[in-house]
C-alpha angles and dihedrals in degrees: 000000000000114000091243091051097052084049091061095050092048094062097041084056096054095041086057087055098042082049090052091050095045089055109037097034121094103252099231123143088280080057102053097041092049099063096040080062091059097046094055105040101030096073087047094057100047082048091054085048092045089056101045088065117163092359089065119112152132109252115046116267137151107254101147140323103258095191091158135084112014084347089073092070101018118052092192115025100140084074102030095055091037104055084049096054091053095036076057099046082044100054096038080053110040095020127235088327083077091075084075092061094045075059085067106036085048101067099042087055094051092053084046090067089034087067090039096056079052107055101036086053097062089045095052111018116182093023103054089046087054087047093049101044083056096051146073115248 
């Protein structure tokens, strides 16, 4: 499966999921904020997604330095927007309980830059640290 590919289905998986939870779940305030949440942040993720290109994947590696677009201010948001759309899935779904297991997402994501960082300052040194002196998280 191409990558794009793969990047199109990722987000039709996750807008299935965001349309289940807008329609079975009590419209209370969680509710509302939550998928605010979603609507806001989702677009920004796909568009982080759509940047990284080719560099894009899983584990961290070293596939290339993306310091333009949303890369120029945000080192990692891939992972910050995307931890916010599903916290906010999350919270429009489960209600305001959900914030304990954004406890949870939060912190793997952040361990997850922190081995990026790792990894793409071996790879590229005295750029990266330039880049990264320059940019948000």
């Amino acid at each position: 499966m191409s990558a794009t590919v793969r990047r199109w289905l990722d987000l039709a998986v996750f807008l299935c999921g965001v349309a289940y939870v807008a329609v079975s779940a009590p419209h209370g305030s969680s509710w509302y904020v939550g998928l605010a949440l979603v609507i806001l942040f989702t677009p920004l993720w796909f568009i982080a997604r759509l940047r990284l290109g080719a560099s894009f994947s899983v584990a961290a590696q070293a596939r290339g330095l993306v310091t333009t677009g949303l890369y120029s201010k945000v080192r990692h948001p891939v992972y910050v927007f995307g931890t916010v759309a599903v916290v906010g899935m999350l919270i429009a779904w489960l209600g305001w309980k959900a914030v304990s297991i954004a406890a949870i997402i939060v912190p793997i994501q952040i361990l997850r830059a922190v081995r990026e960082e790792r990894v793409l300052a071996t790879a590229y040194g005295d750029e990266y640290e330039a880049y990264r002196r320059t940019t948000w998280f």
